[in-house]
C-alpha positions as CSV (number, residue, x, y, z in Angstrom):
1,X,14.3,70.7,96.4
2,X,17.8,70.1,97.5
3,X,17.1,66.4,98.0
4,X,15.8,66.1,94.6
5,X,18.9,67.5,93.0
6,X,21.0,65.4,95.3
7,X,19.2,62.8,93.9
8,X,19.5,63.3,90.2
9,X,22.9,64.3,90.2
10,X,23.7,60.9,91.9
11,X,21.5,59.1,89.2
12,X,23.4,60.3,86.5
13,X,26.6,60.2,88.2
14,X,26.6,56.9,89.0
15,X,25.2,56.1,85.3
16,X,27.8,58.4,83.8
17,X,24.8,59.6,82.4
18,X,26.6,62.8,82.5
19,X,28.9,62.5,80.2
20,X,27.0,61.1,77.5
21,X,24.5,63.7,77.6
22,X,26.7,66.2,77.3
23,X,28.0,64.4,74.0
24,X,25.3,64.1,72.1
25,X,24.3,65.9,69.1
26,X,21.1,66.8,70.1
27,X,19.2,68.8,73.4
28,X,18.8,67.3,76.3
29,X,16.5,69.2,79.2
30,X,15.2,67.1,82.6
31,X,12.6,68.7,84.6
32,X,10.9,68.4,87.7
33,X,7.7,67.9,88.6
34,X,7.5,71.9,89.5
35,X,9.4,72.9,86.3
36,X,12.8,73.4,87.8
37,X,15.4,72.6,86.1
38,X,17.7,69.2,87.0
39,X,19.6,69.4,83.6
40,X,20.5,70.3,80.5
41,X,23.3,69.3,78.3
42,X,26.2,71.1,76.5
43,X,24.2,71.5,73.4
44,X,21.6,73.2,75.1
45,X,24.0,75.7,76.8
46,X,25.9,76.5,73.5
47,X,22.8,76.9,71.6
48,X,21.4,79.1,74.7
49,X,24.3,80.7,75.3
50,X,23.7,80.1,78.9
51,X,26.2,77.2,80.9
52,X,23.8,74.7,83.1
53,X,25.5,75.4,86.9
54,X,23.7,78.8,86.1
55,X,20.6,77.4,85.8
56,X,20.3,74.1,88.0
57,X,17.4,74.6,90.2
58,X,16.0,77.4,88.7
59,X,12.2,77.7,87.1
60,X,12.5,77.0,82.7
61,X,9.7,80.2,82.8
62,X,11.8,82.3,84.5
63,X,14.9,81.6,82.5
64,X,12.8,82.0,79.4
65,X,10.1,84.1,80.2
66,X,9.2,84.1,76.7
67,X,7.6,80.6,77.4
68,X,4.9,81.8,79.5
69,X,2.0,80.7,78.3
70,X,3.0,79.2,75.7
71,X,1.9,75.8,74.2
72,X,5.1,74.3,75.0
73,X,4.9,75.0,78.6
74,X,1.5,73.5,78.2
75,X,2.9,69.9,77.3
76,X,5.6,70.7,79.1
77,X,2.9,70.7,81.8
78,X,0.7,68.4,81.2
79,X,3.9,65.1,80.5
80,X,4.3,66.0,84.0
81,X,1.0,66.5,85.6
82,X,-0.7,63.7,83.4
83,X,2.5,61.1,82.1
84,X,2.0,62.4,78.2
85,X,4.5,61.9,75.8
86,X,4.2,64.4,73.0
87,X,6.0,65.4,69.4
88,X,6.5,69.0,67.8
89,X,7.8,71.0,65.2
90,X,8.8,74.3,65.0
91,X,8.0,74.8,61.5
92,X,4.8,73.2,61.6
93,X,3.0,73.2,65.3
94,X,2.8,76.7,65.8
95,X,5.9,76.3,68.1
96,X,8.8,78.8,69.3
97,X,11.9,77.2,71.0
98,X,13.0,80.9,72.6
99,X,16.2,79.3,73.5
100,X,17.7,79.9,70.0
101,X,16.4,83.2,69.5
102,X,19.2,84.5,71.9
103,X,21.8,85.6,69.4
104,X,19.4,85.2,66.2
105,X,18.0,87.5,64.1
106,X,13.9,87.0,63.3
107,X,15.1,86.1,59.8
108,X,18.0,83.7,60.7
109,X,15.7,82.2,63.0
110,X,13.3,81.2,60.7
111,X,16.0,78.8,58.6
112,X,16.0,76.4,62.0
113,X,14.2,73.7,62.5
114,X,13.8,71.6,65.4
115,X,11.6,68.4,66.2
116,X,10.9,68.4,70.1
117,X,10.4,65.3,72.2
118,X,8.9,65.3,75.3
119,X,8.4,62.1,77.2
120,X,7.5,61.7,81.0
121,X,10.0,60.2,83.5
122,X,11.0,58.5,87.1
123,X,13.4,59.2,88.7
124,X,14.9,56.2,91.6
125,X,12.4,57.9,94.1
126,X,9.8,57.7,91.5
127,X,9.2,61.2,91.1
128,X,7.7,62.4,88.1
129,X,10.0,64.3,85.8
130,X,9.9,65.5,82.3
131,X,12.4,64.7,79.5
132,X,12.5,66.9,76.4
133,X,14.9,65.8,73.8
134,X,15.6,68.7,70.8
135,X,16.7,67.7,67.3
136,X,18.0,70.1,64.8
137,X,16.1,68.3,61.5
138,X,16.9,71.5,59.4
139,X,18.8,69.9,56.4
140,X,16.5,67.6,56.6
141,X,13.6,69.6,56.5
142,X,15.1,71.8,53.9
143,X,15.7,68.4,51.7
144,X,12.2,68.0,52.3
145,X,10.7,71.6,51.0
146,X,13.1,71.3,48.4
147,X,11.5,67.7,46.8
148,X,7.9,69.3,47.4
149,X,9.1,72.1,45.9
150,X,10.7,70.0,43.2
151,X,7.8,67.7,42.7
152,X,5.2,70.8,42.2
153,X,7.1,72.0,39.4
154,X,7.3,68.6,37.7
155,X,3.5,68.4,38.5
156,X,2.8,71.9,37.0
157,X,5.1,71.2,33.8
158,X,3.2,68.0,33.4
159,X,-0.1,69.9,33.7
160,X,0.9,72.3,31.1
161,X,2.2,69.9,28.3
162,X,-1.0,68.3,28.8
163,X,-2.9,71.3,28.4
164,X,-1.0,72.0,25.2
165,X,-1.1,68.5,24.2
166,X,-5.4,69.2,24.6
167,X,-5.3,72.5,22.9
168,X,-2.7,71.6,20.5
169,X,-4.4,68.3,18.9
170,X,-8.1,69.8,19.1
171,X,-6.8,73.2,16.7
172,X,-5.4,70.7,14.5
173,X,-8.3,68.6,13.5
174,X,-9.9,71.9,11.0
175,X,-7.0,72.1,9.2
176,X,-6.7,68.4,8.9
177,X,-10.0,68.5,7.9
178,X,-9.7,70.4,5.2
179,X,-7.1,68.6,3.7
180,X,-9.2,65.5,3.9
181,X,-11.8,67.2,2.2
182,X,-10.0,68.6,-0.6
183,X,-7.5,65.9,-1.1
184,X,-11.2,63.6,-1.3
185,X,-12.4,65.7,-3.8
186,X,-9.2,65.6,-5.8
187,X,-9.0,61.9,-5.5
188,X,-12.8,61.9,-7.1
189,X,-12.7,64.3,-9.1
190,X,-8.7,65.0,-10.6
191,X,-7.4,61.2,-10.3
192,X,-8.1,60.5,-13.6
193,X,-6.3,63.4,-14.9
194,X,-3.4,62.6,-13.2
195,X,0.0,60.8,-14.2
196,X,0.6,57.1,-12.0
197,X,2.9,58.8,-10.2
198,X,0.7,62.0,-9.1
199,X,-2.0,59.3,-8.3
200,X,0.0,57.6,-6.1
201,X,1.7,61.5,-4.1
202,X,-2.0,62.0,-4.0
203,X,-2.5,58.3,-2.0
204,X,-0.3,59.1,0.1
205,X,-1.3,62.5,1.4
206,X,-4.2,60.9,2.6
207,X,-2.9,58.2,4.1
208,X,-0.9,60.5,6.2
209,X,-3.5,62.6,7.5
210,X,-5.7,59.5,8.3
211,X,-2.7,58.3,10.5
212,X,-2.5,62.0,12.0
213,X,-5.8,62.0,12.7
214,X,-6.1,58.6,14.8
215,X,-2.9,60.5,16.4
216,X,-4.5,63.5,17.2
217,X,-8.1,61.8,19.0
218,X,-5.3,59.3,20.8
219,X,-3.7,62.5,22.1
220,X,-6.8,64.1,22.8
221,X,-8.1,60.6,24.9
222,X,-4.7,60.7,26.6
223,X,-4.6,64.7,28.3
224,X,-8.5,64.1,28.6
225,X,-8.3,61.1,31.1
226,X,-5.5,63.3,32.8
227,X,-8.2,66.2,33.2
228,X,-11.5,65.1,33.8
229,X,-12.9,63.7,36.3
230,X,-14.1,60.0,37.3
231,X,-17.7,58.6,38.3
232,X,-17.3,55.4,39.4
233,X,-20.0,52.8,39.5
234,X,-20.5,49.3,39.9
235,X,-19.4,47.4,36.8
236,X,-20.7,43.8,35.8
237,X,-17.3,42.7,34.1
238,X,-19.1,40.3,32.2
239,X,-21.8,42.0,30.8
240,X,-19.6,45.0,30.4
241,X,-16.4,43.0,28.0
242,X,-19.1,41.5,26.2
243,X,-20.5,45.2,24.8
244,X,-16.6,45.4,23.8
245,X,-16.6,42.4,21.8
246,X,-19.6,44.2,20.2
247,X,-18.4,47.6,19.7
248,X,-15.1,45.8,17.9
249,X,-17.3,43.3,16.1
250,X,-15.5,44.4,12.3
251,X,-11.9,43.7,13.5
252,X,-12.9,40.3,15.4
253,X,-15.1,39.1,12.4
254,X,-12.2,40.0,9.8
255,X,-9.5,38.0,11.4
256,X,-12.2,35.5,13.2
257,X,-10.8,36.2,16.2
258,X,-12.3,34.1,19.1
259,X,-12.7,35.0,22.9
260,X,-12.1,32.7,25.9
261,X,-14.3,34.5,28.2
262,X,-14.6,32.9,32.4
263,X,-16.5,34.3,34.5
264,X,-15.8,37.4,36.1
265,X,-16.6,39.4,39.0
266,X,-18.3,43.1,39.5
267,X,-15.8,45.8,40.0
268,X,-16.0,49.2,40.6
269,X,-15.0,51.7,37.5
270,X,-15.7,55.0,35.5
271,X,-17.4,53.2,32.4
272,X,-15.9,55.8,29.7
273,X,-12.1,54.9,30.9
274,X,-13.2,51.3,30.8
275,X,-14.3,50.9,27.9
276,X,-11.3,52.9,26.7
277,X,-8.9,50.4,28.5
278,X,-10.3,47.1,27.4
279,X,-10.6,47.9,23.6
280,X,-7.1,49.2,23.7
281,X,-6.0,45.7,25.7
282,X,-8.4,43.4,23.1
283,X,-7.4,45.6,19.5
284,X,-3.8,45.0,20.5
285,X,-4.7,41.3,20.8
286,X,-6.1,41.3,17.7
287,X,-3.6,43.8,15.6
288,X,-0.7,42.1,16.8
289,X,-1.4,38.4,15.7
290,X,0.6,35.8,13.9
291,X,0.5,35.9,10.1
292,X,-2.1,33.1,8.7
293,X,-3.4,32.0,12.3
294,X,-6.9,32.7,14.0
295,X,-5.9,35.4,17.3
296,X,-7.7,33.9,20.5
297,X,-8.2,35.9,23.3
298,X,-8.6,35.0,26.6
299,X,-9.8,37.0,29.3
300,X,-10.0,35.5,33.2
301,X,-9.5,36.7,36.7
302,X,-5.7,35.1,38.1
303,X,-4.1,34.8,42.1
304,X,-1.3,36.7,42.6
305,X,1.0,34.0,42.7
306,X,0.4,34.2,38.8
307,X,0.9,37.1,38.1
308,X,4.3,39.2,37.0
309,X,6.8,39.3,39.5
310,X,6.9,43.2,40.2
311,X,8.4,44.0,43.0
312,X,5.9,47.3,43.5
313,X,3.2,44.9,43.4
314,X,1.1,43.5,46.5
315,X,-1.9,42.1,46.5
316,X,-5.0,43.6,48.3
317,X,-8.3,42.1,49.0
318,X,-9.9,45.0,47.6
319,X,-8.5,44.9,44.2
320,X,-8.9,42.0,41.4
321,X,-6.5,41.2,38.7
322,X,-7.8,41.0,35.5
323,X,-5.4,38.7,32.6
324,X,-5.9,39.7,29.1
325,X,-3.9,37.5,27.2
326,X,-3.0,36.4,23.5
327,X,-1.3,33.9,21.3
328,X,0.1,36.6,18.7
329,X,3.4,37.4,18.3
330,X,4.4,38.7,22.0
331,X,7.4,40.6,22.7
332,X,10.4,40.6,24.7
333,X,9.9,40.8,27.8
334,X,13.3,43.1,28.2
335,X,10.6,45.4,27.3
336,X,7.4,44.8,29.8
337,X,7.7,48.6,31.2
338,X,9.0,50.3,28.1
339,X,5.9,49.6,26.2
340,X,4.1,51.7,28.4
341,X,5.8,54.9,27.7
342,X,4.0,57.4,25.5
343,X,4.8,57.2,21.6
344,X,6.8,53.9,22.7
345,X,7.0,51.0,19.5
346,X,8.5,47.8,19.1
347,X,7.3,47.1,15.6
348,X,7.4,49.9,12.5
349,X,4.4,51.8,11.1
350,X,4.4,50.1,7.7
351,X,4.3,46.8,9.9
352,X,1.7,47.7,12.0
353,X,-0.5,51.1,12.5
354,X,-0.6,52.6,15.8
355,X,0.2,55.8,17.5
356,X,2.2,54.4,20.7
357,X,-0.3,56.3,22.9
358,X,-2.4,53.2,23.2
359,X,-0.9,51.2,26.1
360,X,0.3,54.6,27.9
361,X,-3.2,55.5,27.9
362,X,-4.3,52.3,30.0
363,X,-1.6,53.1,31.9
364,X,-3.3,56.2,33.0
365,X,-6.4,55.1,33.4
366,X,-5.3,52.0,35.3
367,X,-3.8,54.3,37.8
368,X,-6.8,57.0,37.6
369,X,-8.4,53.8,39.4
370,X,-5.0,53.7,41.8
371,X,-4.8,49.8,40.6
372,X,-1.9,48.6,38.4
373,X,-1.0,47.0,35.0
374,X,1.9,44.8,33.8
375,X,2.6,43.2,31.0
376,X,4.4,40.0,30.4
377,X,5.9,38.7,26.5
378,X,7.0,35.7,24.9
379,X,8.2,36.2,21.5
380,X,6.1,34.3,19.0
381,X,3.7,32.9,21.8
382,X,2.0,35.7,22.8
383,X,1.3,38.8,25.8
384,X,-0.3,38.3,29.0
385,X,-1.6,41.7,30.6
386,X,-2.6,41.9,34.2
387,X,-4.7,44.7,35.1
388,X,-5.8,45.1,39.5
389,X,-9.1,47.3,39.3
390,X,-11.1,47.7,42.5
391,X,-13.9,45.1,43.8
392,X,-17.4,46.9,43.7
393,X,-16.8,46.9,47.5
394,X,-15.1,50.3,47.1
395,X,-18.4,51.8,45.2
396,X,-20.6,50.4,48.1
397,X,-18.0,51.9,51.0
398,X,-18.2,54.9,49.3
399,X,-22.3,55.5,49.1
């Protein structure tokens, strides 16, 4: 034993190991292989109270007994017995570090962390020894459970607008009802009785709650593909845009739209949010067109290298990007993320109808699918949006 102590203090003597150990901010503990103690630094004798020429030689477990069976004596144990290096917490591993308790109350205890190292070593003679290396992480864990903290409370206030934003918009649809109804039946059955100017109050009460209620079903859409759940299948993307084109067949025939379809590849989606996002992506290629020319729309899968350069972006093998792009009046592209904010519009109402919900909502669904969706404008040549969705290779990996 002597000559093993002889020949670690000589080590780190001639090193000056010594005195940088003893400088450090953290714990520093060398063992032998029979779990005597060759040294510990200052920090570990102001923490424990204890100075190191009090403990040089002697067994950890019988300087803290409270060790005894403990799972840190166990890899304490087995980096010397077996050459393991190991990593703990004392906040999340179930692990004590009974040096600190000396001095602590159980409650002042508790606000310390520490993250514990323990890595095998040789010594000149090659024998085994263990290093264990002690950080206090406390601000740092505390930083930590504050953001989770932080970021639950976003997540529940989120969950709660939504939920109002649900109940909110579907109680609001028999009221708007009934002044649909009634302001019908005064349209069909009072207009005539009515002064031009009552007429036209009368107009315009409609109007309004036929614009409140496309914004009540768009809110409705949006906290419902927040909610619900997703069954994803495998999607034949040409098959599937085509029964688009269909289901939009009176806005492409009264502008004579036209489609520039290639071909396209099978991906893997929830149909309902599909179908959601590409007649959102292909009305607002039609709505927002240049005044006296024919909208075209085409529609194509693109490399990476064309799409927007986002710097959150990377490509993955098991995604495909999807271009949905225009020749209508486009937008600054200044604006390529603002437009995707909920009730966000470039353009006024009278101009063009719309709730702003529309591009937020494929926004959502997008990431529902953990894919992405960018947007690039030119104004008076067009928009290009770029939309990753995941290969049918996911719904295949997933059976």
């Amino acid at each position: 034993m002597q000559n093993t102590l002889q020949s670690t203090d000589t080590n780190v003597s001639n090193l000056s190991h010594h005195i940088l150990l003893n400088h450090l901010n953290i714990g520093i503990i060398i063992l032998a292989k029979d779990m005597t103690i060759l040294f510990w630094n200052e920090w570990v004798s102001l923490h424990s109270g204890i100075p190191f020429n009090k403990v040089k030689g002697a067994p950890l477990n019988n300087v803290f007994s409270e060790l005894t069976g403990s799972r840190l004596l166990h890899l304490f144990e087995q980096s010397l017995s077996l050459g393991l290096s190991s990593h703990v917490s004392t906040k999340f591993n179930d692990v004590t570090l009974p040096l600190f308790k000396r001095g602590l109350n159980h409650e002042a205890m508790d606000k310390i962390t520490h993250s514990i190292h323990i890595k095998p070593l040789n010594n000149t003679n090659e024998e085994k020894q263990c290093l264990i290396q002690i950080f206090d992480v406390t601000n740092a864990f505390l930083r930590e459970k504050a953001m989770r903290q932080q970021a639950e409370k976003l997540k529940q206030s989120n969950d709660d607008l939504e939920k109002f934003a649900y109940v909110a918009s579907h109680d609001l649809q028999e009221p708007l009802r009934t002044i649909q109804g009634f302001g019908s039946l005064l349209i069909q059955d009072y207009a005539s009785k009515l002064a031009d100017e009552g007429q036209d109050f009368l107009k315009r009460i409609i109007k309004g709650a036929e614009r409140l209620q496309v914004m009540i079903q768009d809110l409705l859409a949006f906290s419902q593909i927040a909610n619900k759940g997703y069954s994803l299948c495998v999607i034949d993307l040409n098959v599937f845009i085509e029964n688009v084109r269909l289901s939009l067949d009176s806005q492409i025939t009264e502008v004579h739209a036209q489609f520039d379809v290639q071909q396209l590849p099978k991906i893997c989606a929830d149909e309902s949010m599909l179908q959601h996002l590409l007649q959102n992506l292909i009305s607002n290629g039609i709505k927002f067109r240049k005044k006296d020319t024919s909208p075209v729309i085409k529609i194509y899968c693109c490399e990476r290298t064309e799409t927007i350069e986002d710097e959150n972006y990377t490509s993955n093998e098991n995604f495909i990007t999807l271009c949905i792009e225009d020749n209508g009046i486009g937008f600054d592209n200044k604006f390529r993320k603002r437009i995707f904010d909920t009730f966000e519009r470039l353009h006024s109402k009278s101009k063009y109808s719309g709730t702003g919900l529309g591009l937020a909502l494929c926004q959502r669904i997008v990431e529902k699918h953990n894919g992405k969706i960018f947007a690039h404008g030119t104004p008076g040549e067009g928009a290009k949006f770029f939309v990753t969705l995941p290969t049918c290779k996911d719904c295949i990996d997933q059976k």
